[in-house]
Steps between C-alpha positions, in 0.01 A plus 500: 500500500475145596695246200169251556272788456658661234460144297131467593411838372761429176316192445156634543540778244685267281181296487271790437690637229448140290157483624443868366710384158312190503185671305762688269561396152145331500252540135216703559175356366311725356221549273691656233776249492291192490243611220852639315584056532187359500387632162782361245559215728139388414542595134817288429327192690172572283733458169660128658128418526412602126797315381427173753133495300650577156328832505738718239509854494436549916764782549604697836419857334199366323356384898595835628464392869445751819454493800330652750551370821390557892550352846244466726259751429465860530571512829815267430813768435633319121843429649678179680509109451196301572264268312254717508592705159226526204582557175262558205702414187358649177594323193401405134459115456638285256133583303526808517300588786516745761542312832517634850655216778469534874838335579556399930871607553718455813806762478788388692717737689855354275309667180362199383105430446278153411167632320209199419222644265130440401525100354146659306736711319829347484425122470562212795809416633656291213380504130505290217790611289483492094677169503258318780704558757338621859767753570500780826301805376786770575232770558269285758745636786816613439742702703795786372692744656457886528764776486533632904669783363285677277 
């Protein structure tokens, strides 16, 4: 065989292999995962805002936050990145009260998310804190991380 030729075809199958290990290794989103993060993510942010307004007593267990969440539709399979993830989040507020949030989430393929909810329901972007202080509201949008391998 010719020495040039045998390097071409070397090369060439070197370059498929990494192109073929290229997708390897890389998180799954899937619907499972993401409500699995979503959930307490939301719950531990919704105690920082009970303590920002001096609200005592908020606790992550007493919330109890779900999720449910979908992409695209029913005729959307629940799996992959994209921005065009829904997720209802079902939680009790800090009155008490049974709440259900339709939260806008874009899942990114490195197993990371950004979710923005209802302002109705969660309050504006920054919020008057219990000392007069306009402060970020940590649940207005807020981003976390989900496990890719369970």
């Amino acid at each position: 065989m010719n020495p040039l030729r045998t390097s071409v075809l070397a090369a060439g199958l070197a370059v498929a292999a990494a192109a073929s290990l290229a997708g390897c290794g890389q998180p799954d989103v899937t619907k499972t995962r993401l409500e699995r993060a979503i959930g307490p993510a939301f719950a531990n942010l919704y105690v920082q805002r009970a303590d920002l307004l001096g609200e005592p007593g908020v606790t992550v267990a007493g919330i109890g936050a779900s999720a449910a969440c979908d992409r695209g539709g029913p005729e959307v399979a629940d799996v992959g990145p994209g921005p065009d993830w829904i997720c209802m989040i079902h939680f009790t507020d800090d009155h008490g009260q049974p709440q259900d949030g339709k939260f806008e989430v874009q899942a990114k393929a490195d197993a990371t998310y950004v979710a923005g909810g209802p302002s109705k329901l969660i309050g504006q972007a920054t919020l008057t804190d219990s000392h007069g202080h306009d402060v970020p509201n940590p649940v207005f949008e807020f981003d976390g991380a989900f496990d890719p391998d369970h």
